[in-house]
C-alpha positions in Angstrom: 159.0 57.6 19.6 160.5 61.1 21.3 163.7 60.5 23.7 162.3 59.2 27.4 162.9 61.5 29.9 164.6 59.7 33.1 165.3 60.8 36.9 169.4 60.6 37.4 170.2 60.5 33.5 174.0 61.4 33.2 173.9 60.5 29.3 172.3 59.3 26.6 173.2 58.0 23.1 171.5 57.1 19.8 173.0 54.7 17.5 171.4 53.2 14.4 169.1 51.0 16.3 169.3 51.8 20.1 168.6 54.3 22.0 171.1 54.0 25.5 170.4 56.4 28.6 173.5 55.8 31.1 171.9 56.2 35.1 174.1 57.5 37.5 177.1 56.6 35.7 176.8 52.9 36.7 173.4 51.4 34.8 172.6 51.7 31.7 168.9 51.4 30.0 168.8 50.2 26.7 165.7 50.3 24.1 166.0 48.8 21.2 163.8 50.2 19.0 162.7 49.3 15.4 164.6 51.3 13.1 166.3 49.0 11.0 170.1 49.7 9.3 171.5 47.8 6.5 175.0 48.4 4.7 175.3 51.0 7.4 172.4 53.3 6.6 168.9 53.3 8.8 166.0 52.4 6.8 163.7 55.6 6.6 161.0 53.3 8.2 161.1 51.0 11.0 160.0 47.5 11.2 156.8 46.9 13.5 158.3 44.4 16.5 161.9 44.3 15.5 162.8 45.8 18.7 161.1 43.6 20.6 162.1 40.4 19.0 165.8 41.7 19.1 165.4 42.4 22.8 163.7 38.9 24.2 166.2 36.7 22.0 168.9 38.7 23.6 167.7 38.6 27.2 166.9 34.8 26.4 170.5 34.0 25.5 172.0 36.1 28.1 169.9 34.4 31.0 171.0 30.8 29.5 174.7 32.1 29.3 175.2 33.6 32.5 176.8 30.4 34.4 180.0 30.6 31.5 180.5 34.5 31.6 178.6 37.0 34.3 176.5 39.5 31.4 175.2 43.3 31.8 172.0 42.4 32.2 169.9 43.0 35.4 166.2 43.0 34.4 164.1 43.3 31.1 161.3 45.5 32.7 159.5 45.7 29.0 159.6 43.3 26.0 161.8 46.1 24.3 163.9 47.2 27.0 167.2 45.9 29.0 168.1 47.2 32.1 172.0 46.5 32.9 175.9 47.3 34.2 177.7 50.0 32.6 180.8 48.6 31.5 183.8 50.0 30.1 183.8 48.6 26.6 186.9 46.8 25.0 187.5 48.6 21.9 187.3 45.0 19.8 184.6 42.8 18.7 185.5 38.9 18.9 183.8 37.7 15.6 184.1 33.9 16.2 183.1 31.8 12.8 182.1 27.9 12.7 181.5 28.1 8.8 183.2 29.6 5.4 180.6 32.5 4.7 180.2 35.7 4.2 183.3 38.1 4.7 185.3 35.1 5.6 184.4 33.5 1.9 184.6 36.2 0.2 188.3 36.5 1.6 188.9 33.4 0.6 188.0 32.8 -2.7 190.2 36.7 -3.4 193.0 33.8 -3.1 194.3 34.8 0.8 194.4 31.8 3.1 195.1 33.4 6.4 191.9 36.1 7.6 192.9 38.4 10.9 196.2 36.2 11.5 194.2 32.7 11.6 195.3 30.7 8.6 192.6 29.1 6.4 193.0 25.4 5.4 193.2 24.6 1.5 190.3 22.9 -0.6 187.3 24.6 1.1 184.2 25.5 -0.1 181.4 28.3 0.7 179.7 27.4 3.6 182.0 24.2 4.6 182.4 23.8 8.5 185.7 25.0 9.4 187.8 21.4 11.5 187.1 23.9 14.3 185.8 27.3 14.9 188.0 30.4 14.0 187.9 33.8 15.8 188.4 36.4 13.7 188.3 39.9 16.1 187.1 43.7 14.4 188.2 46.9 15.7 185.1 48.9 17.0 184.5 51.8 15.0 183.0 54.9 16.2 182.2 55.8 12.6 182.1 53.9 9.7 183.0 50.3 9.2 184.7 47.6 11.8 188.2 46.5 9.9 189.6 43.2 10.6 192.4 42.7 13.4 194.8 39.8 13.9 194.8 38.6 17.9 198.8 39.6 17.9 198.0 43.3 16.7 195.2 43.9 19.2 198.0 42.9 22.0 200.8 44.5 20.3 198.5 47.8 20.1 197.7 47.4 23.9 194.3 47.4 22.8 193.7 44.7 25.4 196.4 43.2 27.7 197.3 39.7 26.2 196.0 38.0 30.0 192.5 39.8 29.7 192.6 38.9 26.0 193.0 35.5 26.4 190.3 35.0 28.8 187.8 36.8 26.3 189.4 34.3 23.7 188.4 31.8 26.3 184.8 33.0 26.8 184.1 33.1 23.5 184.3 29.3 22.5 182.8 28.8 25.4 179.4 30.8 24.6 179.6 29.8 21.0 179.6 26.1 21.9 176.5 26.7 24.0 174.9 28.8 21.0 176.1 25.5 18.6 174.2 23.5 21.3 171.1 25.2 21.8 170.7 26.1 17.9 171.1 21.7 17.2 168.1 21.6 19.6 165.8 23.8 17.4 167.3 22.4 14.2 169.5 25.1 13.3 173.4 25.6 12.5 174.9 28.7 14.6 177.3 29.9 11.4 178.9 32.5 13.3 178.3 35.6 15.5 179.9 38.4 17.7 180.4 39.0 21.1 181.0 42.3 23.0 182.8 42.6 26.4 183.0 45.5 28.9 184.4 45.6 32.4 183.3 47.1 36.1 185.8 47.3 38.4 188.0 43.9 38.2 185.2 42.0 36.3 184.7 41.3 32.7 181.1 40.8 31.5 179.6 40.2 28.6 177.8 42.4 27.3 175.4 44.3 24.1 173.3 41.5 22.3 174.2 37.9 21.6 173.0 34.9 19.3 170.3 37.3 17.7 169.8 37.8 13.8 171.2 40.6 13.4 174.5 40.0 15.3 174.5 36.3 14.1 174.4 33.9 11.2 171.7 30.5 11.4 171.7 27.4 9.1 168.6 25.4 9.1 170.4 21.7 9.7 168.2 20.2 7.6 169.3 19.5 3.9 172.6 21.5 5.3 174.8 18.2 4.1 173.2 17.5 0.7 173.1 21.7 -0.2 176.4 21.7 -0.2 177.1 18.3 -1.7 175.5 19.8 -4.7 176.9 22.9 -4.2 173.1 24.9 -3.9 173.0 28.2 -1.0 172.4 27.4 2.4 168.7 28.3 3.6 170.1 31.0 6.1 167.9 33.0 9.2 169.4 35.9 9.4 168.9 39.6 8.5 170.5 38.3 5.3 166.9 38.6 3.3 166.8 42.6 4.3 170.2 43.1 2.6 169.7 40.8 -0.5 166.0 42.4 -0.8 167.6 46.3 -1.2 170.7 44.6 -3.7 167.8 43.4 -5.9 166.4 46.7 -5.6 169.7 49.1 -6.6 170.9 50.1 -3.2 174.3 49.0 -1.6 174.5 52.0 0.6 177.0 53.3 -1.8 176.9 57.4 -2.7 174.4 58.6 -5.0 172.0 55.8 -4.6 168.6 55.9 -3.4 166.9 53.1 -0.7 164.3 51.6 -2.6 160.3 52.6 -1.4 159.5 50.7 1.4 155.9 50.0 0.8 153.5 48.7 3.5 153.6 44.8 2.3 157.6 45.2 2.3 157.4 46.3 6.2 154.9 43.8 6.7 157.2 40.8 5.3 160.1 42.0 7.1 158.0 42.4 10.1 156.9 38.5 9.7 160.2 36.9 9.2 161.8 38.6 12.3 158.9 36.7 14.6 159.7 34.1 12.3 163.3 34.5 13.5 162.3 34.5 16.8 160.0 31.9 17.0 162.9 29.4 15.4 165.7 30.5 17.4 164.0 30.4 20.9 161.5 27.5 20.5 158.5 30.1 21.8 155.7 31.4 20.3 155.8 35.3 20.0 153.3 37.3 21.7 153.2 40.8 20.3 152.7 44.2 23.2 151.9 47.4 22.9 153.6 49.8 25.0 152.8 53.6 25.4 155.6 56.2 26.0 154.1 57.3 29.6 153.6 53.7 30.6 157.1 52.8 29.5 158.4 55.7 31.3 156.6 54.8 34.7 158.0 51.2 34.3 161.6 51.9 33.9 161.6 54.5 36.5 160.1 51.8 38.8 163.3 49.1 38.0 166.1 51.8 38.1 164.8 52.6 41.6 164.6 49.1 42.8 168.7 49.6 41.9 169.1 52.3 44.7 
């Protein structure tokens, strides 16, 4: 899909998955489209409906969020479109982790008990539950990968002033308790996740995407207890399969190697598990639309000029 062409555009950016046109300097329209990036390179072919799930489990999670933290969004005129707040982003991610996986096992069983200042109780195992959830922030990287920050560095740095960082510790466990909550409800284990925060004049907001697969880690509950008794993998939902799928195939994104042929059954499987995704995680059956670049176009235009 070319780059849309819209009346008071003041900017617009590409990143690996989303395309973001800033409006007047105060809204910001953001497509999320269906390239898909692993181990920090795009896939040289996108993923039919990616953007869309991505999109409505977002704008799903922000809606049932909105009473702990105010969020960017203002409308979703299009299943892969968000209309919101331009924010001035805090330059740190606030990873928050209810489980011993992934970076945070790996970390672990290197022999270090302590992971962005937090220390790491004795005699775990992959995938134990934590006694209680650990945040575990990242530096936002313009290029390149996030690296790991303790909570006294980022206020030491003045990357955040401790007050305002304290309430985004604050809202935080908040939202990952309601993720824990609603994830229960459709038989699933929220593992961990990321949040992103901006501010607008005196307010903080939350804002990018939350509680999706690709910015967040799902259990299934069931069989969770006796999987690890017997020390077997987790059955995961996450974007987990995409990665795993290229490591059997060669590619780690390291130099020199080739991503692996994407044939049409490949995109089609990925294509299935992320409705599959989406149809655990929300508890709704996905309805797939086709939209055409004019028609998107008309309908955006419409919703940035209800904004005024």
């Amino acid at each position: 899909m070319s780059t849309l062409q819209l009346s008071n555009q003041t900017n617009f950016y590409k990143g690996k998955v989303r395309d973001v046109y800033t409006i007047a300097d105060k809204y910001m329209v953001m497509l999320v489209s269906d390239r898909i990036s692993a181990f920090d390179v795009v896939l040289p072919r996108p993923i039919p409906y990616k953007g869309q799930v991505l999109n409505q489990i977002a704008a799903q999670f922000l809606e049932a969020t909105k009473d702990i933290v105010p969020n960017w969004m203002i409308s979703v005129p299009l299943p892969n479109v968000t209309i919101g707040h331009k924010c001035e982003t805090y330059p740190v991610e606030m990873v928050v982790r209810g489980y011993l996986t992934g970076h945070a096992w790996r970390t672990y069983k290197s022999g270090k008990r302590e992971l962005c200042g937090v220390p790491l109780p004795e005699g775990l195992k992959e995938n134990d539950k934590f006694p209680t959830p650990i945040l575990t922030p990242t530096t936002k990287a313009q290029e390149g990968h996030d690296e790991d920050i303790s909570r006294d560095e980022i206020i030491k740095q003045g990357l955040v002033s401790k007050e305002e960082y304290e309430q985004l510790e604050k809202y935080t466990l908040a939202l990952f308790e309601r993720g824990t909550q609603i994830a229960k409800e459709r038989g699933l284990i929220l593992v961990d996740t990321k949040y992103e925060f901006g501010k607008k004049g005196d307010t903080i907001y939350l804002i990018d995407e939350i509680h999706t697969p690709d910015s967040s880690r799902y259990f299934y509950s069931e069989g969770y207890e006796e999987r690890q008794a017997k020390g077997e993998a987790q059955k995961q939902l996450s974007k987990e399969f995409v990665r795993e799928w290229l490591m059997e195939n060669g590619f780690q994104g390291k130099d020199g190697q080739q991503v692996p042929e994407m044939t049409d059954d490949v995109i089609n499987g990925i294509s299935e598990r992320y409705i599959e995704l989406y149809e655990h995680v929300t508890g709704k059956k996905f309805v797939k639309e086709e939209v055409s670049q004019a028609d998107m176009e008309k309908r955006i235009e419409a919703e940035i000029a209800k904004l005024g």
